[in-house]
C-alpha positions as CSV (number, residue, x, y, z in Angstrom):
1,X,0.0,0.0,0.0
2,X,1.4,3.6,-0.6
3,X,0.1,6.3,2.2
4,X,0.3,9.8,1.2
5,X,-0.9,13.3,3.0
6,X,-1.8,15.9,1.0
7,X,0.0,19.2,1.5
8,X,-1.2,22.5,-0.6
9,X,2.5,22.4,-0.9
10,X,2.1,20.2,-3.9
11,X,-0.6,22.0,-6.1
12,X,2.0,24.9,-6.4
13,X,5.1,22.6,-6.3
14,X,3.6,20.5,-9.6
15,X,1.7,22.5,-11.4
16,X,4.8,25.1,-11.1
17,X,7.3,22.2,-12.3
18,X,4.9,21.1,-14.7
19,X,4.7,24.1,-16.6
20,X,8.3,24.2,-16.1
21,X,9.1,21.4,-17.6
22,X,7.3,21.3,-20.8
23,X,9.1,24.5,-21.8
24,X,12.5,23.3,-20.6
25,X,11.6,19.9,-22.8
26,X,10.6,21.9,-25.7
27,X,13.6,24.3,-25.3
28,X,16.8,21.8,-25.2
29,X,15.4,19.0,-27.0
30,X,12.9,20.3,-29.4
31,X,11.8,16.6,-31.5
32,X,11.0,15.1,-27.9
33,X,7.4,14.4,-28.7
34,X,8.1,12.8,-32.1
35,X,10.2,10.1,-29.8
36,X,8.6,6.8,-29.1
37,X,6.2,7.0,-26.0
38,X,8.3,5.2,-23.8
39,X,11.4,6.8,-24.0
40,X,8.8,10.4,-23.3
41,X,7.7,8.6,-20.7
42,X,11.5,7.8,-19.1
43,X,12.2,11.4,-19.6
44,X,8.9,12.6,-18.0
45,X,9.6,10.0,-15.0
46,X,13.3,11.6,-14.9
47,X,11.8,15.5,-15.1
48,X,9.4,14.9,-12.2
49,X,11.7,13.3,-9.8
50,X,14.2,15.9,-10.3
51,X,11.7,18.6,-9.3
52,X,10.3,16.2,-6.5
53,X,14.2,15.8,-5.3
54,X,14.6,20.0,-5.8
55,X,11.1,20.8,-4.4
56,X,11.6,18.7,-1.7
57,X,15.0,19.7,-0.8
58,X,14.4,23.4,-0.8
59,X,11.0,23.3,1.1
60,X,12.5,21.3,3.8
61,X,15.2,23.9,3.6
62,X,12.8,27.0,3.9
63,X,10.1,25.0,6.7
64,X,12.1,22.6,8.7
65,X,10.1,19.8,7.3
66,X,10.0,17.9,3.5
67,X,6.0,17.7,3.0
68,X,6.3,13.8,1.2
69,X,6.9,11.5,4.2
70,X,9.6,9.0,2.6
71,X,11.7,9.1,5.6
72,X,9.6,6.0,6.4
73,X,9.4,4.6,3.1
74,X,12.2,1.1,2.9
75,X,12.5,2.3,-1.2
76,X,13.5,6.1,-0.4
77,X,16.4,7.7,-2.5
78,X,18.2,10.8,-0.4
79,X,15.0,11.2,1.7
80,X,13.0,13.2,-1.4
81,X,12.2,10.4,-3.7
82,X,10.7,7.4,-4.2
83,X,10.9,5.0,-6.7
84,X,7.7,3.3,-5.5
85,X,6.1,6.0,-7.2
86,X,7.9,5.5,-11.1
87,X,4.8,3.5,-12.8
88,X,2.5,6.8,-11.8
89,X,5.0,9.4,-12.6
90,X,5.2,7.5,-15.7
91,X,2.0,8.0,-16.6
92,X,1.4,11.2,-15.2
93,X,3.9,12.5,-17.6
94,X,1.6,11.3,-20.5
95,X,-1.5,13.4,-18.8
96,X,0.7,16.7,-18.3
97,X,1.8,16.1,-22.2
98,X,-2.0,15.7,-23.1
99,X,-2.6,18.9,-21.4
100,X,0.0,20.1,-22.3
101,X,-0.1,19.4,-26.1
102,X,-4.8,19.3,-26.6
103,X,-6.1,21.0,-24.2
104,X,-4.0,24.4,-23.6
105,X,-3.7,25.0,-27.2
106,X,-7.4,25.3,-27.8
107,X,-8.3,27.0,-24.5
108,X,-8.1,30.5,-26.0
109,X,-11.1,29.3,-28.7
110,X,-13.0,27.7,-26.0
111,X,-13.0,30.8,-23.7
112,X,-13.4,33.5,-27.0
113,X,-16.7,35.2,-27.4
């Protein structure tokens, strides 16, 4: 079983490094979503738990305290990740590129009087 808490932390701690991300992806490696989905989804996996490891090092740094609990966790990696979690940052990377690639671009049309 995986526990979690949620923290408000987390809505401005992804959605920050998701938006992030995209434009760092589309900056330095500009062909990524012509690659084969599961390489995308090895270098969304790699994107998020570098933001989780940053995030997680420099809120601790700021309050004291890391708001994901892995100090308990048996599969923890430097107290800010967990590779427990790969299969559903895997996949959450292919949700953030739907977003990310359908649904932003046709916001402005949708919201257009």
């Amino acid at each position: 079983r995986l526990h979690c808490q949620p923290f408000l932390w987390s809505l401005l701690v992804y959605g920050l490094s998701a938006a992030l991300s995209f434009r760092i992806i589309e900056t330095f490696c500009p062909g990524v979503f012509a690659w084969p989905w599961y390489f995308r989804g090895v270098a969304y996996m790699a994107s998020i738990y570098l933001w989780e490891y940053f995030w997680g090092w420099r809120i601790e740094a700021l309050t004291g305290t890391c708001p994901w609990k892995y100090r308990e966790s048996p599969g923890k990696v430097w107290r800010y990740v967990n590779p427990y979690y790969f299969w559903s940052w895997y996949c959450f990377g292919f949700v953030l590129e739907f977003i990310h690639l359908r649904l932003i671009p046709v916001l402005p049309t949708v919201f257009s009087p």
